[in-house]
Structure formats: C-alpha cells, structure tokens
N, C-alpha and C positions, 0 to 999 in steps of 0.2 A: 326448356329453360331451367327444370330443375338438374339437371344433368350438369349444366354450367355454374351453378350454385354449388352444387356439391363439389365440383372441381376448384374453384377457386376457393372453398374451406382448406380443404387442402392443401392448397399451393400458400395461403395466407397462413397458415400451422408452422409452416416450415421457410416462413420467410426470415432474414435477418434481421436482428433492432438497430442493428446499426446502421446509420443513416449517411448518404453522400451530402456533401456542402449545397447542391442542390434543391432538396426538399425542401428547405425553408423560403428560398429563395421564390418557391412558385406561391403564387397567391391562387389555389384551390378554387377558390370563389369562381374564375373566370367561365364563362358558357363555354369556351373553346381554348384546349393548351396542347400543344405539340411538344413532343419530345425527342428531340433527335440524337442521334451518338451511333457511335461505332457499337459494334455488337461486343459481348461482355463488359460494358460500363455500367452495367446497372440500372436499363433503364426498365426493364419488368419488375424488380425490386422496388422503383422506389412508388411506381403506381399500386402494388400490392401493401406494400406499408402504409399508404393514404387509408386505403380502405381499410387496413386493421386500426388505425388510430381512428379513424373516424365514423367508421361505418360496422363495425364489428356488430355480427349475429343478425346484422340489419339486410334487408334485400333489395333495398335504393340505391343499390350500388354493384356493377356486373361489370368485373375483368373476362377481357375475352380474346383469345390471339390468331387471328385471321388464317392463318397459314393451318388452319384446323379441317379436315377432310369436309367438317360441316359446310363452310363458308365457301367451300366451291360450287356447291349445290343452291346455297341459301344467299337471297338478297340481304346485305349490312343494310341496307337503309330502312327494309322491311323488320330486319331482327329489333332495330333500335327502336320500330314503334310500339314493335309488341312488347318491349320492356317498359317504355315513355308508358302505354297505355295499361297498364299492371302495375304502375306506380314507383315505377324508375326514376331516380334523379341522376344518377353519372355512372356513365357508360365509360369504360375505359379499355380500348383495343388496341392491343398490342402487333407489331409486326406488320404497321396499317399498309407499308409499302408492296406486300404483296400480294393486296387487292385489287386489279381492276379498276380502274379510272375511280380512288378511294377519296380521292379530293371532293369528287362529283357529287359522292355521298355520306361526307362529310359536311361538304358547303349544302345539302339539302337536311339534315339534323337537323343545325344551326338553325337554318330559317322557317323549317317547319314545325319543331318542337321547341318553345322559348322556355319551358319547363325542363329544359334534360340540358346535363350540363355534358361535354364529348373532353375525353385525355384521349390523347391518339399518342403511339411511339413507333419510329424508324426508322430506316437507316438515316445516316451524317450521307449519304450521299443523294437524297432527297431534297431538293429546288423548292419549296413552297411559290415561290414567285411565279415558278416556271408552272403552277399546275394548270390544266383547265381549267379549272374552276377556280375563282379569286377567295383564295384564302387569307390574301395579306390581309386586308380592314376584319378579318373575323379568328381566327385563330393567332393566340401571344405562342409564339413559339422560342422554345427552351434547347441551349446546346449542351449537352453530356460530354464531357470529356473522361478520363480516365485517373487514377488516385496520381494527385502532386504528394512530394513528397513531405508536404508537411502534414496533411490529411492521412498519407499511410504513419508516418509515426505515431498522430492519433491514433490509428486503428492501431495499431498494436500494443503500445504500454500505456495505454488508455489514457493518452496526457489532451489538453482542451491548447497547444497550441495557438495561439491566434495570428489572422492574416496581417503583415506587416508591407506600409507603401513603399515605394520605392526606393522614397526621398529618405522612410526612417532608416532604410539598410543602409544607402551613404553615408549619411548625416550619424548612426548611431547603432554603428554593426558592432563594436566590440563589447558593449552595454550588451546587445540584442544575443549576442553570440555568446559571452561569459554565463548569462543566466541559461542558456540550454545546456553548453556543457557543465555545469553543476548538478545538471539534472541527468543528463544519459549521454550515450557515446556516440555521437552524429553522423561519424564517421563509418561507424559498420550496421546503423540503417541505411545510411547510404548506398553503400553495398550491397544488401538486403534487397533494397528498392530498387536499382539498377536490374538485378536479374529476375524480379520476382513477385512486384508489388504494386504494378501500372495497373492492374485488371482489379476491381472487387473480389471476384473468383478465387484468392489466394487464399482468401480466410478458410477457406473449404478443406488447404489442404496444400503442400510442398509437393509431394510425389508426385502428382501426376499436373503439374503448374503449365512446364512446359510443352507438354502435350494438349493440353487444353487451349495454351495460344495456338499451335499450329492449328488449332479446330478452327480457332476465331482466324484466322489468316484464309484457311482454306473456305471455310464459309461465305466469305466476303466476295473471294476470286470465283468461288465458283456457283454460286446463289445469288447472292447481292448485287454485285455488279452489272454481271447478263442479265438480269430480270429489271435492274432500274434505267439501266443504260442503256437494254438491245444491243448488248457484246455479242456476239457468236461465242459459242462452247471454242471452237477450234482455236479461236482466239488466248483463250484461257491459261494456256499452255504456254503460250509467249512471252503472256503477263507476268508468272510465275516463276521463268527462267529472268526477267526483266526484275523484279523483286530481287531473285539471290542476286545479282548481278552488282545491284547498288548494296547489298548487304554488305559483302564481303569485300568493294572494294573504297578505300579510302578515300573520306569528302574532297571532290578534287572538283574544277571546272570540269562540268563532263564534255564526253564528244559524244553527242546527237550520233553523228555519222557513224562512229563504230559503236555504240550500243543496240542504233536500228540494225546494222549488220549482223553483230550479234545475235541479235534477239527476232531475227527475220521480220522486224515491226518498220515499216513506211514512217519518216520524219516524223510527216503529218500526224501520221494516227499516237506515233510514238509520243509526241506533245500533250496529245490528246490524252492518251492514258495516265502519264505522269500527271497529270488535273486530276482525273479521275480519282487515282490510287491517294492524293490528296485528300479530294474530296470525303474517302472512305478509312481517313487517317491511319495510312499506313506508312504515308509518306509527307516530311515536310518540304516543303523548297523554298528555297534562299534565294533570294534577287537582289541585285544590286538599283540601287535607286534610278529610275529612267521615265521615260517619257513617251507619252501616246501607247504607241502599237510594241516599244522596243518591253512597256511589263510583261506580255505575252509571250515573249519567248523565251530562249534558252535561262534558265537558273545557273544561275552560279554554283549552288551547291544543291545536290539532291542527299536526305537526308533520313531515315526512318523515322516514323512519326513519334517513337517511345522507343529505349532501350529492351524494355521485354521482349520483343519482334526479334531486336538483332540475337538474344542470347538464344530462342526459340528457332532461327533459321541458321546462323553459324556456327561450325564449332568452334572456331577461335574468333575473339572480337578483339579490335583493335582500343586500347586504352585512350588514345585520341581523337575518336570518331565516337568512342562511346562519351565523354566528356564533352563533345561539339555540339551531339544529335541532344543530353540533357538541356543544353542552355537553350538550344533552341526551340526546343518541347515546352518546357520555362517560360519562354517571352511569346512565343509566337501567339496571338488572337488565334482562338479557336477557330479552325476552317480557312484562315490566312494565310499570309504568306509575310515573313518577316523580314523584311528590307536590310540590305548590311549597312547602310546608313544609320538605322537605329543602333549599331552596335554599340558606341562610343558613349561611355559612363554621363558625358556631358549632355547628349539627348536624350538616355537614357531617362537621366533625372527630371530635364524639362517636361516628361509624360508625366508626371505626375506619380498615380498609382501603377502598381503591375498591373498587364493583360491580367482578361479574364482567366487564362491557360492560369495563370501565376497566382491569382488569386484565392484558388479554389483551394 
C-alpha cells in the first residue's frame, strides 16, 4: 500500500492546475462516479487534481490504475478493503476497463463498504448499461470529451470565456463577437486549435503533439478496442486501413460496398465497427432523420471525431472537410450521433442551449 502512496505523490507533484470544464461539474460527494472519455482527455488528471485539492499529504484517498502488473495478480475488490479497513474514504481507479468483469467489483465496493467512496475512469467505448453487474441505480457516470474551442483559448491567453446558448449567438453574435475581437485574434486560434489543441496533452508541448495523437489512435485500435469489444488482433489491420480511408477522402454519402471491398471488412461487421470507432470517438456519423430500423443503417456522412486526428493521419487535409467535421464536433451530443435535420439555424434555435459537446 505504501508503494502506491508514494507513487501517486508523485504523479499528484507533476500534475497540471489547470482544470477541464468538468471538474466542477462532478459533485465529489457521490459513493460511486464514473468517468468515461477517449484516452488523452484528461480523465487521470482530473481524479489526481481532486485529490491534490482535497486530500493533499492525507491517506484517505488512493489513485490506482488497473492496467498495473500488480492488479493482474491481486483482487480490486480485496485491494479496496484493505484500504476501506486502514481508513480509506475514496478509492479512485484508473483504466477500470481493463479489469476483468470490473463492474462485478465495482457494484460489490458499493454495497459492501458504505464508508468508501469509488471514482472509476475508462474508455468512451464502455456500455455501463450493458455490464453484468447493474451499475445504472449506483454509479452517476461523467462523459469527457476533448478541449472545445472556447475552453482551448482559455487555456492558452488565460482569458475566463464564458459558455454562450444558442439562442444568444442568433439573437446576439455581433455584440458577442465585437467584444472577442477587441480582445484577441479568433481567427489564428482557430487555426491553432484545428491542428493542435483538441487533446489536453498540448500544453506539454508542440513538437511532438502530432506524434502523441497517433499514440492516442493507435492505443485505441490496438488495446482498447480488442480488449472491450473482443475484436480479433488480425482485425486491427482493416480497422486502420478503414480509418485512412475516411480520412482522406472527402465527406460524401459513402458506399458501404466499396469501402467493405476495400478494406476486406463484411457489410455487416463493416456497420459494426463504424459504431464502434464512434463509440471510441474517433469517428462522428451523420444521419439523415428516419425511422424505426432505417437510424441503423448507412450514415450519410462519416466524419472524424476532431480535426487533430485528420492533421495527425493525413498529409494534406481538405479545407472543407475540415470545416464540416468542426461543426459537427460542435453540436453533435457526446457519444451521438447528429441528425442533418438538426442542421437548419430554425431548429437549431428551437434546442434551446448548445449540446453538451458545445458547451463545454
């Protein structure tokens, strides 16, 4: 145990102060919070910043990340009592999707220790609904998404921004827009942000930005995905020809039949992974508004989930794809999928506020 105290000194020494839109948004308090997101969102960050604000030099409080040689050998439900019974209050384990039926002993925390409080984080392509164990009535679970662009201008000229509804930007964009450009040049954050400022991880550093998305691409393709989906490895291969494929080529109605050709992937499964690659926000998809069984199928447009992805997989990107794939990034609800019905300024406004994606 003291081994993991000392490691999480460490990692909490060298964490960032800056905070995602997130953190405040979680109410800590909770027995049970889930935190799901793509990898490189910052969701180990923001459970190591809880514990420095609130738990600093104190030992009622253990970050732990499963994927540890320990945790192959060692029971999580066993680890959690011998903290519970040493005088633990909140256990927080990182990486929780690559335990072994971790729901199972997660929903036994819960209801064996009413003293210990569990933050668990994972991938975005983890199902809570779908686990063994019924986590919906006991875990509030949190989606991560990746820096909007009004949150990366914060982070970088330190400006406090605020979130704006929808209705104000119709109703009162030239007010809303006069007072930014007095202040800075929107336009070459923009820019900025298009190649370079969807991930947390940029603060670290320019050089090596784009090398660290392929990390977070390959990571997903070839860990994440096989391990939460029972992909096959050989598979992987397809997926990743199936990714450049839509990268590079312009948002068009696809054809199913020659992309499966291409990419040697079956309709079937070829449907299948596009959900998938969703699910693990790599990719968005566009649907035209329908009915029953026709939302299930073909998408209108297949999309990359953020621009960082395209600048990180192609050398040339198309300035109209990349302009497509922002608006859609924009509005779509996290883990959704954005209807071209919503597109029209008039429905638009009837939603009221922006998606959560927009908000943040």
């Amino acid at each position: 145990m003291e081994n993991f105290f000392r490691e999480q000194q460490r990692l909490v020494e060298s964490v960032s102060p800056t905070k995602r839109y997130l953190y405040d948004r979680i109410d800590w308090k909770e027995r049970c919070i889930g935190i799901l997101g793509a990898r490189g969102t910052g969701k180990t960050t923001l459970m190591l910043q809880h514990i420095n604000e609130c738990y600093a030099g104190s030992d009622k409080a253990l970050y732990v990340s499963v994927d540890s040689p320990f945790f192959q050998a060692h029971d999580l439900f066993e680890f959690a009592r011998e903290f519970h019974q040493l005088g633990g209050e909140v256990l927080l384990v990182d990486e929780i999707h690559k335990y072994p039926d971790w729901s199972t002993h997660v929903k036994a925390m819960y209801d064996s220790f009413p003293g210990l409080r569990v933050v668990f984080s994972g991938s975005s392509l983890l199902q809570i609904s779908k686990q063994k164990a019924d986590l919906s009535r006991r875990a509030i679970v949190f989606s991560l998404h990746g820096l909007s662009l009004r949150e990366y201008i914060n982070f970088t000229l330190n400006k406090e921004y605020p979130v704006h509804s929808l209705e104000e930007i119709l109703t009162d964009h030239q007010r809303i827009a006069g007072d930014i450009c007095n202040e800075i040049k929107p336009l070459r954050q923009f820019r900025d942000y298009l190649q370079g400022g969807y991930y947390p991880f940029f603060l670290e550093g320019e050089s090596f930005y784009r090398l660290k998305v392929r990390e977070v691409i390959n990571h997903i393709l070839e860990v994440d995905l096989p391990f939460v989906n029972r992909i096959e490895p050989r598979q992987v291969s397809k997926i990743k020809k199936l990714l450049y494929l839509l990268t590079v080529g312009v948002p068009f109605v696809p054809n199913i039949a020659k992309l499966a050709e291409a990419t040697d992937i079956s309709r079937p499964r070829l449907y299948e992974y596009l959900e998938k690659l969703q699910d693990a926000r790599l990719l968005n998809l566009v649907r035209s508004q329908g009915r029953g069984y026709e939302v299930l199928t073909k998408p209108e447009k297949i999309l990359l989930e953020n621009s960082n992805l395209m600048y990180a997989i192609a050398d040339e990107v198309n300035t109209g794809s990349l302009r497509e794939l922002f608006f859609v990034n924009s509005r779509c609800p996290v883990g959704g999928t954005l209807s071209l019905r919503e597109r029209t300024p008039s429905r638009l406004a009837a939603r009221g506020r922006v998606s959560s994606r927009s908000a943040a």
